[in-house]
C-alpha positions, -999 to 999 in steps of 0.1 A, spaced: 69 438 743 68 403 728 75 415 694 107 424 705 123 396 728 143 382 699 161 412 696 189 428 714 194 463 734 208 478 699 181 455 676 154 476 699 169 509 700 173 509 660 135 497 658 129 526 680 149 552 659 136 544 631 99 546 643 104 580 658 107 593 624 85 615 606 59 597 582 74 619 557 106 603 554 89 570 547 76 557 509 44 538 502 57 506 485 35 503 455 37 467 458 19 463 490 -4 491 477 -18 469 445 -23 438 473 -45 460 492 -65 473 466 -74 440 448 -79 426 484 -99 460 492 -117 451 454 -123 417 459 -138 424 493 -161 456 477 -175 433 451 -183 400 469 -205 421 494 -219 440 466 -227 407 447 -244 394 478 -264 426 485 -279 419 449 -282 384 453 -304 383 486 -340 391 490 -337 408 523 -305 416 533 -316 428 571 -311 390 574 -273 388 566 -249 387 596 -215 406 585 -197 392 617 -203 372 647 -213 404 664 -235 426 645 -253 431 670 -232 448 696 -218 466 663 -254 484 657 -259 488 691 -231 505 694 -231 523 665 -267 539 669 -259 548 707 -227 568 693 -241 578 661 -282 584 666 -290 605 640 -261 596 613 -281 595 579 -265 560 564 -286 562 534 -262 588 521 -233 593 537 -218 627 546 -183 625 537 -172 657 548 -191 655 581 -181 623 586 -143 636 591 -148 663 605 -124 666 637 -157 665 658 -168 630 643 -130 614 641 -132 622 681 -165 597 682 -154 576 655 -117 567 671 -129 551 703 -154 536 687 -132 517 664 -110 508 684 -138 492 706 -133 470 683 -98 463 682 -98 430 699 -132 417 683 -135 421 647 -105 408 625 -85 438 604 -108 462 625 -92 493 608 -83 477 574 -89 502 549 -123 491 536 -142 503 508 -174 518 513 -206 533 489 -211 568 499 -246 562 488 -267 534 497 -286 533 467 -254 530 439 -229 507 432 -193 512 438 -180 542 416 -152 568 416 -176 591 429 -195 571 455 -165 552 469 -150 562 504 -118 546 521 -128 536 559 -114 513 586 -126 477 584 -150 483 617 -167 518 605 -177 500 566 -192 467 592 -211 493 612 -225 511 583 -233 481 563 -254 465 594 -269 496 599 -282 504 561 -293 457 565 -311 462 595 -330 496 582 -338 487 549 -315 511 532 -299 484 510 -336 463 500 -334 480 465 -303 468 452 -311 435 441 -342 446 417 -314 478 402 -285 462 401 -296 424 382 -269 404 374 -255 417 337 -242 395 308 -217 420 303 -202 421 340 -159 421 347 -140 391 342 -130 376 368 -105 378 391 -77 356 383 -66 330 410 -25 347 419 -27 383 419 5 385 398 -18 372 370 -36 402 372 -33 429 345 -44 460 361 -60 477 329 -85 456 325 -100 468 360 -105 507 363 -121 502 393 -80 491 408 -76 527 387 -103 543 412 -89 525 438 -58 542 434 -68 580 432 -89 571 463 -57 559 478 -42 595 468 -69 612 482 -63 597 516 -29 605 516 -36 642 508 -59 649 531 
């Protein structure tokens, strides 16, 4: 209740009106939905880069705990093939009912635990349309460690050699930034619309 001592009885009751409301009868700002996607971007293609820049990449460490993270994750999840993911199964009520406490495990331990992350469906490919998923910050870490630590990921710096003809880059201020000369922002965005939808 912090958050709230600066404010008085009628400062806290309108805060609490307001949040009683349906999601419905709030609007996405687009705004803050462009800063998350170049930050969700920028974050997808550093770790990509460094996937395909390492010779083994069951040596990276992702966070200061990856091991309790795997741990963790293959107690809850023992037979979850992370090679290729299973979307669909994946969000099925019965898996959101083990994901949920898992994540939130996690709450106090791994920064932005359920920022919405981006994630390759396929552990083999590079982030597309088709083999990009939307997940909390904490479910992409536990993935990611898992596909390191059982070789899942060795392939991609052979496939995916650094091209002359790769993106520009990303321009220091994100108000510099002309979104048409990134479709992946584009894929980003109908990923974003996805979420919502379902």
């Amino acid at each position: 209740m912090a958050e709230f001592a600066g404010l008085n009885a009628s400062q806290v009751q309108a805060v609490g009106s307001t949040l009683g409301q349906p999601a419905s009868n709030f609007q996405n700002n687009e705004e803050v939905e462009i800063q998350w996607a170049m930050k969700a971007y920028r974050h997808a293609e550093i770790y990509f880069n460094l996937l395909c820049s390492v010779a083994e990449p069951k040596n990276l460490k992702l966070t200061k705990i990856d091991d309790v993270i795997y741990q963790m994750f293959r107690e809850t999840f023992p037979d979850m093939n992370i090679a290729v993911v299973d979307v669909e199964a994946m969000k099925a009520p019965a898996a959101k009912e083990k994901w949920r406490p898992f994540c939130e495990e996690f709450r106090d331990r791994v920064e932005d635990y359920n920022f919405g992350t981006l994630v390759r469906v396929n552990a083999d490919d590079e982030y597309t349309e088709k083999n990009t998923e939307i997940v909390p910050r904490v479910q992409f870490f536990a993935l990611e460690i898992a596909r390191n630590r059982e070789g899942c990921n060795d392939g991609l710096r052979e496939k995916y050699a650094v091209k002359d003809d790769k993106p520009p880059c990303l321009p220091e201020k994100d108000d510099q930034m002309d979104l048409k000369y990134f479709p992946v922002l584009n894929t980003i965005g109908q990923l974003v619309e996805k979420q919502y939808k379902e």
